[in-house]
BADOTOR-551439 format. One record per residue: residue in one letter; x, y, z of N, C-alpha, C in turn. Coordinates in Angstrom, 3 decimals, decimal comma, m for minus. Layout:
+-----+----------+----------+----------+----------+----------+----------+----------+----------+----------+
| res |   n.east |  n.north |     n.up |  ca.east | ca.north |    ca.up |   c.east |  c.north |     c.up |
+-----+----------+----------+----------+----------+----------+----------+----------+----------+----------+
|   A |        X |        Y |        Z |        X |        Y |        Z |        X |        Y |        Z |
...
+-----+----------+----------+----------+----------+----------+----------+----------+----------+----------+
***
This chain:
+-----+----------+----------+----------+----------+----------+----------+----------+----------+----------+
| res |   n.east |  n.north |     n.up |  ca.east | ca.north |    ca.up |   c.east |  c.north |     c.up |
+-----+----------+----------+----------+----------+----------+----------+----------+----------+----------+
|   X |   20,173 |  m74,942 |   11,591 |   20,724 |  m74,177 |   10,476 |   20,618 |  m72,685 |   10,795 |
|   X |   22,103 |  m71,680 |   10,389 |   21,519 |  m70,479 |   11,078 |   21,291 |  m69,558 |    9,445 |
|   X |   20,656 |  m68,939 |    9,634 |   20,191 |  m67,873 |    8,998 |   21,172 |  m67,187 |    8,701 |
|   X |   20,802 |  m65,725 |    7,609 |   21,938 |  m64,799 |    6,588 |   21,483 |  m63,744 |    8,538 |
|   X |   22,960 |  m63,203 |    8,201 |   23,103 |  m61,704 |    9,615 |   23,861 |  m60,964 |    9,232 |
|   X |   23,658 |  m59,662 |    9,486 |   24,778 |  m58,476 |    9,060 |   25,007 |  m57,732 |   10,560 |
|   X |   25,873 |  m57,289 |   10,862 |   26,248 |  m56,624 |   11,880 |   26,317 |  m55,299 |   11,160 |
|   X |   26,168 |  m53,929 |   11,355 |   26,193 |  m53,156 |   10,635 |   26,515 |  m52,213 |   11,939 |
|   X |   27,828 |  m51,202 |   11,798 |   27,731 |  m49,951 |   12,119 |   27,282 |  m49,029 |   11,999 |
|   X |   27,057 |  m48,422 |   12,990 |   25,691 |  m46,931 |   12,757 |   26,436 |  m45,746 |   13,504 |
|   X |   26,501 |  m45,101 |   13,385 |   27,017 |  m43,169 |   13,677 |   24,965 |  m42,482 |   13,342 |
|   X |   24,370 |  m42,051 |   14,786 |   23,215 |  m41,427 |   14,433 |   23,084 |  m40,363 |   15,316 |
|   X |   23,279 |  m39,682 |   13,999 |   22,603 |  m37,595 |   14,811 |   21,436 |  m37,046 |   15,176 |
|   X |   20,668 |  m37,053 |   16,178 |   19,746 |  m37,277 |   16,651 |   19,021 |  m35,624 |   16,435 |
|   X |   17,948 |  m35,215 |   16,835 |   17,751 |  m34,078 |   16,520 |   17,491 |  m33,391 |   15,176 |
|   X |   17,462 |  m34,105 |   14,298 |   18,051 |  m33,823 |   12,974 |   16,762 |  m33,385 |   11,805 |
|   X |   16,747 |  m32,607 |   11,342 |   15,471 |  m32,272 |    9,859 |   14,357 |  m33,054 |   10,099 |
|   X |   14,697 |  m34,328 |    9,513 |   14,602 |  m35,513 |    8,707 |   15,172 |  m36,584 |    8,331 |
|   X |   14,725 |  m37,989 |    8,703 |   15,213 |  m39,225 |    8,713 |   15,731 |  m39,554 |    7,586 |
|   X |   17,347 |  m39,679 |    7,392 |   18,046 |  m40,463 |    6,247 |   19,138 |  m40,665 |    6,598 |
|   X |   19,594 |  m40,930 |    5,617 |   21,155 |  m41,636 |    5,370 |   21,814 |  m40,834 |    4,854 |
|   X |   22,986 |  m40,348 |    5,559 |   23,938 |  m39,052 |    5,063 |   25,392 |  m40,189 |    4,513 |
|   X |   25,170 |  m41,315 |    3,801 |   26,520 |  m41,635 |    3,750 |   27,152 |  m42,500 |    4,878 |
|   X |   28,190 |  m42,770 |    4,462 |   29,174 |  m43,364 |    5,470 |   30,734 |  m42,505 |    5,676 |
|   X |   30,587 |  m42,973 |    7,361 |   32,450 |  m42,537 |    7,667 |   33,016 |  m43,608 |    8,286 |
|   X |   34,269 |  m43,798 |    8,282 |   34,964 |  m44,780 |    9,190 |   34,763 |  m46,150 |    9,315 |
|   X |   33,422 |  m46,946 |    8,330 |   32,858 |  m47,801 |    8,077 |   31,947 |  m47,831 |    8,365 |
|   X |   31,136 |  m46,780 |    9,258 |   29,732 |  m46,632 |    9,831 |   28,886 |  m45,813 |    9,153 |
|   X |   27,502 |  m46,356 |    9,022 |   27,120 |  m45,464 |    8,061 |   26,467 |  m44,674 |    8,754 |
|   X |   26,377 |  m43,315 |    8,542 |   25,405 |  m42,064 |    9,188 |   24,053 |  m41,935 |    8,617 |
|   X |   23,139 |  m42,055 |   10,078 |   22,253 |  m41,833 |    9,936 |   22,079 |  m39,918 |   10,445 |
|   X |   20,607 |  m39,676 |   10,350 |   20,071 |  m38,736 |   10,591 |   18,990 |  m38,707 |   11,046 |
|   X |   18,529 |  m38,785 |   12,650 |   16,782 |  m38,912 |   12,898 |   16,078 |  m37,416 |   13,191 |
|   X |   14,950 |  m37,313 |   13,554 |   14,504 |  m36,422 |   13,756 |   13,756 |  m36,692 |   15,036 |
|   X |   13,863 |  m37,792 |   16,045 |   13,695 |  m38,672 |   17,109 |   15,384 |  m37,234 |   17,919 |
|   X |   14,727 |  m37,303 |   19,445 |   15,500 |  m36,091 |   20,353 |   16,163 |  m37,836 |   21,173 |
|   X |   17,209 |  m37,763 |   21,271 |   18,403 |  m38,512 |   21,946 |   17,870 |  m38,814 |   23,761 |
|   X |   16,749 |  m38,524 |   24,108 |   16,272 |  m38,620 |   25,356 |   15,335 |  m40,213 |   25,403 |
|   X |   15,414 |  m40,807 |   26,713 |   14,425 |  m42,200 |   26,877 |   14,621 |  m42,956 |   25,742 |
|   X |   15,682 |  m43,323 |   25,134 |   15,345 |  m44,498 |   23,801 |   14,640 |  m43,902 |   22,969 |
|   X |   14,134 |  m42,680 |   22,389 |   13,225 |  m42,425 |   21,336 |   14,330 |  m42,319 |   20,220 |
|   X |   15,422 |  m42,132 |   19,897 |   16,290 |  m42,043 |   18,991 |   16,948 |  m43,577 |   18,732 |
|   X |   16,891 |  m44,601 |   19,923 |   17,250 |  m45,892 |   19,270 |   15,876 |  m46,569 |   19,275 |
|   X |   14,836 |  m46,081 |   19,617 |   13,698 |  m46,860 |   18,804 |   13,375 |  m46,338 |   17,193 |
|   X |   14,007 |  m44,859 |   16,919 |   13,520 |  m44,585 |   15,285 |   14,148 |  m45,040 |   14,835 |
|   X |   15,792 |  m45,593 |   15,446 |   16,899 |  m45,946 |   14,455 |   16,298 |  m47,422 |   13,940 |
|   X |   15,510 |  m47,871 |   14,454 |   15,369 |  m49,707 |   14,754 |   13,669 |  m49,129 |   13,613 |
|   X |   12,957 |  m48,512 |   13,367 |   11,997 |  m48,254 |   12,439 |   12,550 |  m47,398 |   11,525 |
|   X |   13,347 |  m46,770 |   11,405 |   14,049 |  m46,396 |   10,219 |   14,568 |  m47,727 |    9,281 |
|   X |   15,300 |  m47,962 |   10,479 |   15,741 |  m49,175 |    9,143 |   15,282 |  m50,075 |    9,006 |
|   X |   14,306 |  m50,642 |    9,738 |   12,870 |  m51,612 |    9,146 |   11,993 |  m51,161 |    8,273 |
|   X |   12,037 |  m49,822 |    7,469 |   11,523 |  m49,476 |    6,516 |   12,304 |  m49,565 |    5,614 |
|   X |   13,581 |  m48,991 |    5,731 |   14,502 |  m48,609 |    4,545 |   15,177 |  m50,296 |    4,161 |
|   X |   15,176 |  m50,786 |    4,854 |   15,527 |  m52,318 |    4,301 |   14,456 |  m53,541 |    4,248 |
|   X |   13,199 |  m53,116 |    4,173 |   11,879 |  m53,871 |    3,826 |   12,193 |  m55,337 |    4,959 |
|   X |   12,360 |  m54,982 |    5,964 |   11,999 |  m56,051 |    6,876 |   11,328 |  m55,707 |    8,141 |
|   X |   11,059 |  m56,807 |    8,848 |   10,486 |  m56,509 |   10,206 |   10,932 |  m55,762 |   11,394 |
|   X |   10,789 |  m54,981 |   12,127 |   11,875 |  m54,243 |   12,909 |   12,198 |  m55,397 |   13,859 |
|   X |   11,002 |  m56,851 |   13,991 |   11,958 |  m57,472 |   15,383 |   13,071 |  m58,411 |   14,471 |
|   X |   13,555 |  m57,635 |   13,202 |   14,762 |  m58,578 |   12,501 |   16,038 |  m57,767 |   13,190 |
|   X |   15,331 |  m56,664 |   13,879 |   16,563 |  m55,346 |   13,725 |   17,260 |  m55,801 |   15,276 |
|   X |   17,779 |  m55,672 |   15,842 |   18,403 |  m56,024 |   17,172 |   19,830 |  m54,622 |   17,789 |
|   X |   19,591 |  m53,733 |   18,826 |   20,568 |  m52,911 |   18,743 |   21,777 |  m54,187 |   19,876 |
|   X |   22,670 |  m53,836 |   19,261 |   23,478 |  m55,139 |   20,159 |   24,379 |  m53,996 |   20,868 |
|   X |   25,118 |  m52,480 |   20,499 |   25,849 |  m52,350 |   21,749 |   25,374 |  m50,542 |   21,375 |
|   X |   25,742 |  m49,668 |   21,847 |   25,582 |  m48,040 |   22,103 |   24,208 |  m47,798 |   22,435 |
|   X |   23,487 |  m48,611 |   23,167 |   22,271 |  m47,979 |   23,634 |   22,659 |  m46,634 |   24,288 |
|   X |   23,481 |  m46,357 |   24,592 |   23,294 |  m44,570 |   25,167 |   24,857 |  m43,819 |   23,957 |
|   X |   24,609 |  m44,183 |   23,098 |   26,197 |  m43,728 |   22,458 |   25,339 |  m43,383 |   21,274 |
|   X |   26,194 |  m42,530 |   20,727 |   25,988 |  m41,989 |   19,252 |   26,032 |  m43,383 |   18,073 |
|   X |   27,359 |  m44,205 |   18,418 |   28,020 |  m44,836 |   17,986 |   27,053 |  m46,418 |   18,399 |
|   X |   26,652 |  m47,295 |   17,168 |   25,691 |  m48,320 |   17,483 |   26,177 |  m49,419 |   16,449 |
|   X |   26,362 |  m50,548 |   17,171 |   26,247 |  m51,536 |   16,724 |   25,110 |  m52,597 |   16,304 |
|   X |   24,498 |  m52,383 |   15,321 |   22,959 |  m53,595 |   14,761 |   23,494 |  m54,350 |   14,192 |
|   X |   22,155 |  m55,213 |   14,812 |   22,665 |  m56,751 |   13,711 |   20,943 |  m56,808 |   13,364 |
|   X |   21,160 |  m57,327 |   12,125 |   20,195 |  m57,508 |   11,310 |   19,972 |  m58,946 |   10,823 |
|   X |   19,119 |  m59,621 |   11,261 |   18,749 |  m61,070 |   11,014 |   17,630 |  m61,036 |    9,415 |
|   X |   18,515 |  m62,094 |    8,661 |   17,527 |  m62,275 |    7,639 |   18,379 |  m61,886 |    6,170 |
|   X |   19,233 |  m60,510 |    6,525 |   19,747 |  m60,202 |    5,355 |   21,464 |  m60,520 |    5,479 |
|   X |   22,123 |  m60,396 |    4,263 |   23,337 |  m60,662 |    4,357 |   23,887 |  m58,799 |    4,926 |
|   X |   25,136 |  m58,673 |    4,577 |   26,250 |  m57,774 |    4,962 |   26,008 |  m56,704 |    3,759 |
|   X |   25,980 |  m57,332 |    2,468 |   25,902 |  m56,793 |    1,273 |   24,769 |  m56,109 |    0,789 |
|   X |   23,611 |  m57,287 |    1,409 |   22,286 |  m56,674 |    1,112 |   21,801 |  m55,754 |    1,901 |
|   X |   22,029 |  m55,623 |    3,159 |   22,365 |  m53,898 |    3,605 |   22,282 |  m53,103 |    3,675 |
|   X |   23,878 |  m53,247 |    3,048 |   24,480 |  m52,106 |    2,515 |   24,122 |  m51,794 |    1,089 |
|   X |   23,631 |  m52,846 |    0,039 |   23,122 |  m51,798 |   m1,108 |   21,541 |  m51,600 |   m1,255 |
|   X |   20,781 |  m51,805 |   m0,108 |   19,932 |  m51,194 |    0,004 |   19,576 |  m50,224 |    0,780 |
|   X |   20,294 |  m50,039 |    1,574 |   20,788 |  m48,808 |    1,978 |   21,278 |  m47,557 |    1,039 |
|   X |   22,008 |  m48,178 |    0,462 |   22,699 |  m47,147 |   m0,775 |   21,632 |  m46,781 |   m1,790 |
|   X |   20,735 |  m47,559 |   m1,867 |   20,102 |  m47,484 |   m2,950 |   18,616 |  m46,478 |   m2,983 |
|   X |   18,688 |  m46,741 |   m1,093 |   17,228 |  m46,089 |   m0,552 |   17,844 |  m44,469 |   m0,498 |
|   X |   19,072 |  m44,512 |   m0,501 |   19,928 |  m43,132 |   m0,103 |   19,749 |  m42,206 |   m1,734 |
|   X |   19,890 |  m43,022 |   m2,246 |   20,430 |  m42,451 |   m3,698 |   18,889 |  m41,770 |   m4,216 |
|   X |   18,010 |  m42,688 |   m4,395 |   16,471 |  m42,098 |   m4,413 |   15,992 |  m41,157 |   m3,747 |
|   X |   16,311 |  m41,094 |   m2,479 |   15,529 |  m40,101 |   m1,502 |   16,210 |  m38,270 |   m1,895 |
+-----+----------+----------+----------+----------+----------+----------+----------+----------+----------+
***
């Protein structure tokens, strides 16, 4: 039996203030780390960013394609497509 999965697009600006969620463009939602775009330290915050902001485990988080790209494809084991995205929205709206 397989489990709920979301594939989720990511756009992440590396360098940045402070870790959040600026919204979405193009269907991807923008992040913002404060992790520098050098050795994986910006796709390891992206993968603990959103194991916080969506209350799961980070080994639910999986980067499946832009390991060296701005532009990232995750899939997220455990949650649906929807659940997500409005907890995402929801962690956005609070912060």
């Amino acid at each position: 039996m397989m489990g709920r999965m979301a594939i989720l697009r990511v756009h992440v600006v590396p360098n940045a203030m402070s870790d959040c969620v600026v919204g979405e463009h193009g269907g991807a939602v923008n992040i913002k780390l404060r992790a520098p775009a050098v050795e994986g330290k910006a796709n390891a915050a992206l993968i603990s960013f959103l194991a916080e902001q969506l209350n799961i485990s980070r080994r639910a988080i999986a980067l499946e394609r832009g390991h060296k790209s701005r532009n990232k494809l995750i899939r997220v084991n455990g949650l649906s497509q929807e659940d997500v995205r409005n907890r995402l929205r929801e962690r956005d709206r609070v912060s």
